[in-house]
C-alpha positions as CSV (number, residue, x, y, z in Angstrom):
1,X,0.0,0.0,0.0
2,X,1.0,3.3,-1.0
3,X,0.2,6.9,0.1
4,X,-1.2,9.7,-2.0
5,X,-1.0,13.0,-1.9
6,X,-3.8,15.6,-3.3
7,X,-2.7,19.2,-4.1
8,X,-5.8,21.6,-4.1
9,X,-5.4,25.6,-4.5
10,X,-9.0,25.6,-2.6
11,X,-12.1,24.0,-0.6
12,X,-14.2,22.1,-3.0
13,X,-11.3,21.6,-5.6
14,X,-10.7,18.3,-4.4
15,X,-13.9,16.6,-5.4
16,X,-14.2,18.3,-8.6
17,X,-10.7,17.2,-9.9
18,X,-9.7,14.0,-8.0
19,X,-12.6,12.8,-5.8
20,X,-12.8,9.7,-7.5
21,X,-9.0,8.9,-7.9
22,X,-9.3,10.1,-3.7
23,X,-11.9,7.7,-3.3
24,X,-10.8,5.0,-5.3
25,X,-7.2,4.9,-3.2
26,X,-8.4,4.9,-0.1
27,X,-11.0,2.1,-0.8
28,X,-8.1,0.3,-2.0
29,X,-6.3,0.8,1.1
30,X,-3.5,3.6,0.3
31,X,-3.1,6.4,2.7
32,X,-5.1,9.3,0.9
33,X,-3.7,12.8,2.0
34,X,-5.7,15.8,1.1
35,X,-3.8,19.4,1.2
36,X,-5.2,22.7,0.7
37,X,-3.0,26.1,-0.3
38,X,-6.2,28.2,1.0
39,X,-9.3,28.4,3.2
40,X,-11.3,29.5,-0.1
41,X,-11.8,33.1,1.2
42,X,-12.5,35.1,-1.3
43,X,-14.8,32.9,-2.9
44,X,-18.9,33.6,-3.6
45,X,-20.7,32.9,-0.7
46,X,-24.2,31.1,-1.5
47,X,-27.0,33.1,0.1
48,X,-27.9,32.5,3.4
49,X,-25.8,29.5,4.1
50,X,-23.4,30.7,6.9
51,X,-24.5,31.3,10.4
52,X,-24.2,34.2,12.1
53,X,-20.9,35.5,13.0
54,X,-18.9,32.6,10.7
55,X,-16.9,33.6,8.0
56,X,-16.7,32.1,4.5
57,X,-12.8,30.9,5.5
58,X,-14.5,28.9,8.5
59,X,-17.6,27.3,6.7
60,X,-14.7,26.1,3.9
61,X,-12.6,24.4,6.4
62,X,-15.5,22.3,7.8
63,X,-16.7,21.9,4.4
64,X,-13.1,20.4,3.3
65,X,-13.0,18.1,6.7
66,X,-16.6,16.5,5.8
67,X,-15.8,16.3,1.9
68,X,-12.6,14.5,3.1
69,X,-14.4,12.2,5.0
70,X,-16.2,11.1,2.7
71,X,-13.5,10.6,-0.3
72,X,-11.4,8.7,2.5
73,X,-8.9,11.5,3.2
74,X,-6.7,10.2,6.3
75,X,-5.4,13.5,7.2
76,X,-5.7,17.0,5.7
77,X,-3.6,20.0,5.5
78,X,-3.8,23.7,4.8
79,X,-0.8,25.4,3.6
80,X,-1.9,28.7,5.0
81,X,-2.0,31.0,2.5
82,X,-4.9,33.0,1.6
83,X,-7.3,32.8,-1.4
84,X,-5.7,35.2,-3.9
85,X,-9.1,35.9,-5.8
86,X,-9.9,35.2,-9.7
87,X,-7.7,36.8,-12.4
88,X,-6.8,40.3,-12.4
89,X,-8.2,40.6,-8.7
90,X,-7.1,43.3,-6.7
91,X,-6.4,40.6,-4.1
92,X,-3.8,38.6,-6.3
93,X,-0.8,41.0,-5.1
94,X,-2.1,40.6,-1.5
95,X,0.2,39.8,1.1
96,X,0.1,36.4,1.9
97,X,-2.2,35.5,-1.2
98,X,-0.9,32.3,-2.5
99,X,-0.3,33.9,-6.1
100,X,2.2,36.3,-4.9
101,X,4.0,33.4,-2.8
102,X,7.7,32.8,-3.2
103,X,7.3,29.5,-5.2
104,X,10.4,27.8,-3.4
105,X,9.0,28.3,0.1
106,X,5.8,27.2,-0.4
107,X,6.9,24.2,-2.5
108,X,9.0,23.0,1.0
109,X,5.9,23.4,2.7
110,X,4.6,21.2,0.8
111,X,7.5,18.9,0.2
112,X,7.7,18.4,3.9
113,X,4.5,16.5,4.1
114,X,5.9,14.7,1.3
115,X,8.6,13.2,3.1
116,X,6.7,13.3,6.1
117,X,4.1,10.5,4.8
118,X,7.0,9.1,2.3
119,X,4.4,9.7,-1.1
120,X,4.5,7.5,-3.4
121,X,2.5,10.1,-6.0
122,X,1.6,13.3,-5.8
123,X,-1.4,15.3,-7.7
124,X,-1.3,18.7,-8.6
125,X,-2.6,20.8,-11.6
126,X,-1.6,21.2,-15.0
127,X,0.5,24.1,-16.3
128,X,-2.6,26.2,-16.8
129,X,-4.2,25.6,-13.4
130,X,-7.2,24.1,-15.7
131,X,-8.9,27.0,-16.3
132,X,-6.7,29.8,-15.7
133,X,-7.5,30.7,-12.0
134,X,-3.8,32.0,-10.5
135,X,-4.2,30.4,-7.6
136,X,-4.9,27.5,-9.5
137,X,-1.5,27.8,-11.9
138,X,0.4,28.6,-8.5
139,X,-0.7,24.9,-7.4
140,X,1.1,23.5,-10.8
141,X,4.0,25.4,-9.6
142,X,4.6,24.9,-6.6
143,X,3.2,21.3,-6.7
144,X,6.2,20.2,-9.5
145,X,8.9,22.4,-7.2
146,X,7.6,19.8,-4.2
147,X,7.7,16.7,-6.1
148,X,11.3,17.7,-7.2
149,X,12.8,18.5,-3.6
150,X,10.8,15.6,-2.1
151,X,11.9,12.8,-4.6
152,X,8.1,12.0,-5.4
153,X,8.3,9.2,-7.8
154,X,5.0,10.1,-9.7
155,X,3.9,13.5,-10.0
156,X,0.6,13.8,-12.1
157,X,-1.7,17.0,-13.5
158,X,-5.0,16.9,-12.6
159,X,-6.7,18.2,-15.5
160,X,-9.8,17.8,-18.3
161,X,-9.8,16.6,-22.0
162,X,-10.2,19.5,-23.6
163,X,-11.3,17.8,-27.0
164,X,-13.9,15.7,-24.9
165,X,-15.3,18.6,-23.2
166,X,-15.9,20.1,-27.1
167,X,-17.9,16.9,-27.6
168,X,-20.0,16.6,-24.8
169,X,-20.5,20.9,-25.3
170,X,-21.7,20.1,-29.1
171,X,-23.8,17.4,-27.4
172,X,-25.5,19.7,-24.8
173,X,-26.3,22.3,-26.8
174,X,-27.8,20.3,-29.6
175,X,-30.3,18.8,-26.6
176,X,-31.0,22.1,-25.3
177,X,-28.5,21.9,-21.8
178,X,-27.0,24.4,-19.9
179,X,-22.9,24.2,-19.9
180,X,-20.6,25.6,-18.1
181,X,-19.1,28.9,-19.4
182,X,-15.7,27.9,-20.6
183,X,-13.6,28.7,-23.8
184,X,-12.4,25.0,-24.7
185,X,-9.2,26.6,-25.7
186,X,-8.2,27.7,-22.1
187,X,-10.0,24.5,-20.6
188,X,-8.2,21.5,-19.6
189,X,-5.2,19.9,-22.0
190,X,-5.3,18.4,-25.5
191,X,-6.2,14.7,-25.4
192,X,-2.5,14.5,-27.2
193,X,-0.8,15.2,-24.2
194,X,-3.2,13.2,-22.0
195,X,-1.2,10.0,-20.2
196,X,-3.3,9.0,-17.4
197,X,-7.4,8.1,-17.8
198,X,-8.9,6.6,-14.8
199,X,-12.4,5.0,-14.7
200,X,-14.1,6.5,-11.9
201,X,-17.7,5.4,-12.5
202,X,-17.8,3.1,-9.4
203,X,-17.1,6.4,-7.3
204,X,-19.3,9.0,-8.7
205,X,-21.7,8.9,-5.8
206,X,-19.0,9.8,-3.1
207,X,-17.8,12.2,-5.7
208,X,-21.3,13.5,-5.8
209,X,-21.8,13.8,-2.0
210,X,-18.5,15.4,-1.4
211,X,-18.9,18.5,-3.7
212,X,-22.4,18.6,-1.7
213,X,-20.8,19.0,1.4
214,X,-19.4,22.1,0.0
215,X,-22.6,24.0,0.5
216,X,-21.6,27.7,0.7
217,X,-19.7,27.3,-2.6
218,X,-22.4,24.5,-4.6
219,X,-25.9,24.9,-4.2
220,X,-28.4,22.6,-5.2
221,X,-29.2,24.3,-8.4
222,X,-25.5,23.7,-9.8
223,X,-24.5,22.6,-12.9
224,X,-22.5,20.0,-10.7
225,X,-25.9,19.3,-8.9
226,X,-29.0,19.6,-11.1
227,X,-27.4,17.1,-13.6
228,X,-29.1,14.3,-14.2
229,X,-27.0,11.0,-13.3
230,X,-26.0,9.9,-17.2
231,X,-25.0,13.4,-17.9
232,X,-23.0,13.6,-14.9
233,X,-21.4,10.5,-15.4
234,X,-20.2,12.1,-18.6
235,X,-18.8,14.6,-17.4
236,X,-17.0,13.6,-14.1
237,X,-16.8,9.8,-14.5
238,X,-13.4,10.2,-15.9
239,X,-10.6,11.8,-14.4
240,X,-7.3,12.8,-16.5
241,X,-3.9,13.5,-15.4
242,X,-0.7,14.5,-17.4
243,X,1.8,12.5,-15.4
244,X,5.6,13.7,-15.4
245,X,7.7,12.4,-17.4
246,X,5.0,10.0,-19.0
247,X,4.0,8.8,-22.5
248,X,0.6,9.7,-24.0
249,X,1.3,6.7,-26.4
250,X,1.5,4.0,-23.8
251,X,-1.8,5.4,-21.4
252,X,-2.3,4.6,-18.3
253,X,-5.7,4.0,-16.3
254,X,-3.9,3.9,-12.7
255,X,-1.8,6.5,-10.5
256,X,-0.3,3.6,-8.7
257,X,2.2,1.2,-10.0
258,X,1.2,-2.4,-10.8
């Protein structure tokens, strides 16, 4: 059995990206590690959800405990930097936002639980963060710096199929469904450069339930939540990953060694 490590820039990432990978491992019986750069605090807050006198950075951190709980997290982590805000936020240059971190010192941060739990993979994000959020880019950074200083012998991207999403977008609109807002060409990575496609079908329900848990940031009425079950199992029932120093021509469907 092998420990895995899951690199998130914020609360709720986890379950989008890698809750079934998450899942899978720890139903397998690897040590699943979840860490977190941020609380998540400059995200938008869905109405009425937090009680009186809690802030959104103290709903997320009970949100990530319960969504780690059920993806079968063992332990989780918060890097402790703060939520440096979507692109060309005022907040990005903030001190102590995770964007303007030195990427060396947050990369031993990191690296530390590394060799603390002796990884045997590590998951970050791919070189565009997956859709272009910094904080998200900052997590591809920092996460390959970590896997370099810590030895980590298998580093993968989290990231989408960029020419799948293009299908299953020409599919939806032709049947009248809502998508997501996204230009395709800043979306994911080419399924060229794809090595790593895990089935993860058998796990969409606890992938389901954990980005429920995530209630000030997913309401019921989400594109993640108001899909019907096929549909979602299109969309989320396979996870990709670029892995270091891998081969798109000889694919794998596994982040741990045979």
């Amino acid at each position: 059995m092998a420990t895995m490590v899951s690199f998130h820039a914020h609360p709720d990432d986890e379950c989008i990206s890698c809750g079934g990978v998450m899942r899978a491992a720890a139903e397998a019986g690897h040590r699943v590690v979840l860490v977190v750069a941020t609380r998540g605090e400059h995200g938008e807050i869905v109405p009425g959800v937090l009680d009186d006198g809690e802030t959104l950075a103290e709903r997320r951190v009970k949100e990530t405990h319960e969504s780690a709980e059920v993806l079968g997290a063992s332990r989780v982590e918060f890097l402790g930097y703060v939520d440096s805000g979507m692109v060309d936020s005022e907040t990005n240059g903030a001190p102590g936002s995770f964007w303007s971190a030195d990427v060396e010192e947050a990369a031993e941060r990191l690296a530390a639980i590394l060799r603390e739990e002796d990884a045997e993979v590590l998951t970050c994000y791919d070189r565009i963060g997956g859709y272009g959020h910094p904080d998200h880019i900052q997590v591809h950074r920092v996460g390959r710096r970590a896997g370099e200083l810590a030895g980590t012998p298998r580093v993968y991207e989290a990231t989408s199929n960029r020419d799948d999403f293009r299908r299953m977008a020409e599919m939806a609109r032709e049947a009248g469904e809502e998508m997501p807002d996204l230009d395709p060409e800043g979306f994911g990575s080419p399924e060229s450069e794809l090595t790593t496609r895990v089935d993860v079908t058998p796990w969409l329900k606890a992938k389901r339930a954990a980005m429920r848990v995530h209630r000030s940031q997913i309401p019921e009425d989400s594109f993640f939540l108001a899909l019907p079950d096929d549909r979602f199992a299109m969309a989320f029932g396979t996870e990709w990953f670029i892995r270091v120093g891998g081969d798109p021509a000889d694919r794998e469907d596994t982040l741990f060694p045979a």
